[in-house]
Backbone bond lengths (Angstrom), bond angles and torsions (degrees), N, CA, C in turn:
res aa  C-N    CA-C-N  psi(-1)  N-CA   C-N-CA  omega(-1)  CA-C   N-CA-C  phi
1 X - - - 1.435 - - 1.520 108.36 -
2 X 1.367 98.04 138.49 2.326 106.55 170.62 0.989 94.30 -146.59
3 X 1.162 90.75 137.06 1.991 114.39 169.51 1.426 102.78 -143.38
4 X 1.634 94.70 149.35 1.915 103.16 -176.85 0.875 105.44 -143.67
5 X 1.222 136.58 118.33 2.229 131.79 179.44 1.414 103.82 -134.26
6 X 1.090 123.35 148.81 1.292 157.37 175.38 1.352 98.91 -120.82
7 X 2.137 102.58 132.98 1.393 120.56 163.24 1.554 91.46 -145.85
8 X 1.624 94.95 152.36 1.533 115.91 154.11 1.994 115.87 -50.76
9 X 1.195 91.53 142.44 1.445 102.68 -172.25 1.590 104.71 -120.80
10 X 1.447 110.58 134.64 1.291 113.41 -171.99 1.995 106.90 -120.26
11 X 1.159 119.90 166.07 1.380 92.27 -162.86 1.955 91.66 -165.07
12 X 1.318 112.52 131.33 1.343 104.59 -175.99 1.644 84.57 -149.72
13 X 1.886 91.50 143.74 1.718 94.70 -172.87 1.447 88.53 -142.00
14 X 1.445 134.16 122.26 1.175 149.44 121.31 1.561 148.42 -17.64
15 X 1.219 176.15 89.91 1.429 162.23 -124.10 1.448 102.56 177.10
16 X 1.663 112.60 119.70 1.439 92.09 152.80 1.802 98.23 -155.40
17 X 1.578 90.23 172.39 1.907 84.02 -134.48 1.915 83.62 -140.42
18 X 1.189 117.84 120.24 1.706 125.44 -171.61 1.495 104.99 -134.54
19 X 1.440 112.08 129.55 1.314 116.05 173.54 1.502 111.64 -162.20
20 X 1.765 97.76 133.67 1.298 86.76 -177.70 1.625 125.26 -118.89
21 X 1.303 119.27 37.62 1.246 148.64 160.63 1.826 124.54 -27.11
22 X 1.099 84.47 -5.11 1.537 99.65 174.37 0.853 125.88 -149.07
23 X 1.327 109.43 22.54 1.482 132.49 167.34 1.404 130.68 94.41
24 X 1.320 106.99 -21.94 1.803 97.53 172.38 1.626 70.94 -139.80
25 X 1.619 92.89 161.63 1.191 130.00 172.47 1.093 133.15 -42.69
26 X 1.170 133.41 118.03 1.224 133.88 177.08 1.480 121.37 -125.18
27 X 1.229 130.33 125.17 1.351 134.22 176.38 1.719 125.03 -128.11
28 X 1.358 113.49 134.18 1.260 98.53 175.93 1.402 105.82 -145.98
29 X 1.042 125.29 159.54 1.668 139.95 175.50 1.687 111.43 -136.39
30 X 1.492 99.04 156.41 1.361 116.84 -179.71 1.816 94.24 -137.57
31 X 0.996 114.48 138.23 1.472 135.52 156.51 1.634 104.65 -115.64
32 X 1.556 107.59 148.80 1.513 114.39 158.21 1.238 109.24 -153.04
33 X 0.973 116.44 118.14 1.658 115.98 163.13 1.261 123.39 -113.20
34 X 1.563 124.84 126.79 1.038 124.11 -162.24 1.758 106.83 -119.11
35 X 1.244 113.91 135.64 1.425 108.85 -164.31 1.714 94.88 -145.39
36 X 1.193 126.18 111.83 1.794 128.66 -16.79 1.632 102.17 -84.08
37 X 1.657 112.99 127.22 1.398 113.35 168.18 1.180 108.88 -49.22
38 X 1.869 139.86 -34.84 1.455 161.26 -132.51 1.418 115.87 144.21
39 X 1.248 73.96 -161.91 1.684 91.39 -175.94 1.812 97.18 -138.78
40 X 1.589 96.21 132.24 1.553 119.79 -177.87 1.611 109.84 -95.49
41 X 1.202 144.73 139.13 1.100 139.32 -132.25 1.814 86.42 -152.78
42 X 1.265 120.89 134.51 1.722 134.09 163.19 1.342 118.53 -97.36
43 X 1.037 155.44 112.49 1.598 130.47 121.57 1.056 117.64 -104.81
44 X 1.241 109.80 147.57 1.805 148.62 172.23 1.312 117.92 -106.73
45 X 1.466 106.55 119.51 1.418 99.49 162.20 1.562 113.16 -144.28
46 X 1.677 122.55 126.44 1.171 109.44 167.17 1.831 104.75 -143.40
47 X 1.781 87.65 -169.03 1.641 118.10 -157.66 1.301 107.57 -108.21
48 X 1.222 137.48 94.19 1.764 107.11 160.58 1.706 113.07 -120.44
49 X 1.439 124.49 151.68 1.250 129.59 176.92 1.246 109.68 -122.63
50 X 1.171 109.88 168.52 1.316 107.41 172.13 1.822 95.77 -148.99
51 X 1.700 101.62 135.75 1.328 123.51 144.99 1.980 129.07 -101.46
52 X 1.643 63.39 134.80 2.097 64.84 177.99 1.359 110.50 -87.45
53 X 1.271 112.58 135.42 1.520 128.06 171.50 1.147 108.61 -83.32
54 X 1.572 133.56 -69.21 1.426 136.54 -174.94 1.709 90.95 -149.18
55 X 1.210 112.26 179.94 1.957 141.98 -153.72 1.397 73.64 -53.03
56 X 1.426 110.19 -66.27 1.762 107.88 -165.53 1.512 142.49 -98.00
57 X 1.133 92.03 20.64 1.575 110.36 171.96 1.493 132.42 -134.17
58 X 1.380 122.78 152.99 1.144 108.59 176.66 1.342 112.82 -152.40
59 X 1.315 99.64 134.87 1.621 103.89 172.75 1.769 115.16 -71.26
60 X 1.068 134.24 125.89 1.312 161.89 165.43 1.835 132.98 -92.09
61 X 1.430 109.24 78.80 1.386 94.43 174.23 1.732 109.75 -115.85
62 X 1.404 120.73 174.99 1.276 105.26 179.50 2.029 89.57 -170.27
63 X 1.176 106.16 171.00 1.826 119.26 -169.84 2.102 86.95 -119.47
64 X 1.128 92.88 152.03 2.053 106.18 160.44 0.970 112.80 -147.49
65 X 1.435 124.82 136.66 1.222 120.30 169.24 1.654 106.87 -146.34
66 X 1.356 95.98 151.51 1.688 99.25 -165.70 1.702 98.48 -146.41
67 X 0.840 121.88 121.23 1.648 157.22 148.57 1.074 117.30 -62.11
68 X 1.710 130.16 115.46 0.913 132.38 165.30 1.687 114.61 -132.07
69 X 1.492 107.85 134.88 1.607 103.83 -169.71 2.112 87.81 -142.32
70 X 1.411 92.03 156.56 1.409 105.73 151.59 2.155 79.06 109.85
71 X 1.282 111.97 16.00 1.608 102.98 -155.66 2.179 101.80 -85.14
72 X 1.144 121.64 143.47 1.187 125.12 151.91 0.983 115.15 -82.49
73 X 1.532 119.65 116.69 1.836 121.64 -174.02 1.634 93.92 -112.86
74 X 1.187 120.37 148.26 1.362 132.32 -161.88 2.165 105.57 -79.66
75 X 1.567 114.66 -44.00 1.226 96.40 144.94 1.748 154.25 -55.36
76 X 1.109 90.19 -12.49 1.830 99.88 164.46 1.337 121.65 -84.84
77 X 1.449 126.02 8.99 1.237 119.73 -137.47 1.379 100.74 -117.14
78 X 1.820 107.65 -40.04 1.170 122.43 165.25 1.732 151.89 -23.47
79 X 1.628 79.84 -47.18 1.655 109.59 -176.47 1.865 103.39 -89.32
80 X 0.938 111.60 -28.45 2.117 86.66 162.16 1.444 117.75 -110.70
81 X 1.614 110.84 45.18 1.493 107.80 170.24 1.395 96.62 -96.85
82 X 1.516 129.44 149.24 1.465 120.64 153.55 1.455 113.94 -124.91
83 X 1.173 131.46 116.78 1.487 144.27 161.13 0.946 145.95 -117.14
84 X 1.711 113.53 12.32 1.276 130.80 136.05 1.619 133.55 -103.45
85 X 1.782 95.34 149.08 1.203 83.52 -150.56 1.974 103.07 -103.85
86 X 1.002 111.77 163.35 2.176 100.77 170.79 1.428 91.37 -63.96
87 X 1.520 90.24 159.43 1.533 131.95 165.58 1.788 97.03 -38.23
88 X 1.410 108.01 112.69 1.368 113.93 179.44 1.444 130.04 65.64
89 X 1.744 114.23 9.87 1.192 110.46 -178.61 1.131 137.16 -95.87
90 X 1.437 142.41 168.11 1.441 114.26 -163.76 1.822 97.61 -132.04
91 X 1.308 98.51 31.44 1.449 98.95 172.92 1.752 123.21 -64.28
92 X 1.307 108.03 138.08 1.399 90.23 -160.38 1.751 97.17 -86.38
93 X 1.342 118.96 -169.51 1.413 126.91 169.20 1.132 120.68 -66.81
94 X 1.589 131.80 138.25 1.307 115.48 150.40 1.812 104.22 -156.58
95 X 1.338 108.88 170.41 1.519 110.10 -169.29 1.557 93.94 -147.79
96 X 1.179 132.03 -150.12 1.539 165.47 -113.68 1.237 134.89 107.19
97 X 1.864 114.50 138.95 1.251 120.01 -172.01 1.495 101.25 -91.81
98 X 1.554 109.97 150.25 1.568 121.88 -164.42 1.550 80.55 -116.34
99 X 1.746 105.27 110.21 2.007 84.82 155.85 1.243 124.80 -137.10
100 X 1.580 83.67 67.08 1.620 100.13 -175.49 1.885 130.00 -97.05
101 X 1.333 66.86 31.80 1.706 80.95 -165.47 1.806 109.85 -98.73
102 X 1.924 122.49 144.83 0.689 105.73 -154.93 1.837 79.92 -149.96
103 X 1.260 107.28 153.52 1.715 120.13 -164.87 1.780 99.91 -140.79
104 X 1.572 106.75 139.89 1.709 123.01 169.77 1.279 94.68 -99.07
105 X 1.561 112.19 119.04 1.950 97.02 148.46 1.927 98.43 -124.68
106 X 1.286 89.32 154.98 1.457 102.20 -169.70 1.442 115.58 -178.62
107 X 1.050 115.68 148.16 1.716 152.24 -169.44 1.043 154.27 -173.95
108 X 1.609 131.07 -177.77 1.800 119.75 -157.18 1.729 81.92 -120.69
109 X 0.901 84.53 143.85 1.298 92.55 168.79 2.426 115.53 -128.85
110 X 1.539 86.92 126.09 1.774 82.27 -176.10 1.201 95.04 -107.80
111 X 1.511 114.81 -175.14 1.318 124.89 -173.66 1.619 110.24 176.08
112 X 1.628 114.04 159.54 1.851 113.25 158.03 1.810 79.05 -129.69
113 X 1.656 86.95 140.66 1.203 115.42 150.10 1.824 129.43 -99.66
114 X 1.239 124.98 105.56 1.124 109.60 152.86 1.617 133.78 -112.58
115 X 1.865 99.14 174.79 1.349 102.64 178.07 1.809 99.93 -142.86
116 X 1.474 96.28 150.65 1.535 120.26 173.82 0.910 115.60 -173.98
């Protein structure tokens, strides 16, 4: 078995960042939502066989594996927010979503099948 799909990816990132180190308060936030950050992409591919034991049973093993790319993972996300500002500056906030992140899941799968 292979399978491959493509979907739109939607992506919203949050931050807000307060300090009062200089004596009065300061707070700032960044939101971004990005609609479509990309496009996230699947493939799948697996194995299954089967041995017969007797009329009504069957042994069943098989492998899966699934690929996933195009993903926004919430640790990447961190490093291009900015919400502090230099000594006296009046730069405002801004960030971007990273969704370049990509994950293996996969496994064996055993089993008995019967029938009666």
């Amino acid at each position: 078995m292979i399978k491959a799909g493509a979907s739109c990816n939607n992506g919203v990132q949050s931050s807000l960042f307060r300090s009062n180190s200089t004596g009065s308060f300061v707070s700032q936030g960044v939101t971004i939502n990005e609609s479509p950050v990309g496009y996230a992409f699947v493939d799948e591919v697996g194995l299954t066989g089967v041995v017969p034991i007797t009329s009504c049973l069957d042994f069943r093993f098989g492998y899966f594996g699934l690929w996933l790319s195009g993903l926004v993972q919430p640790t990447q996300q961190l490093s291009s927010q900015v919400l502090t500002q230099t000594a006296g500056g009046v730069a405002p906030t801004s960030g971007s979503i990273n969704a370049n992140g990509s994950t293996l899941v996969q496994g064996v799968s055993l089993g008995l099948e019967g029938r009666w």
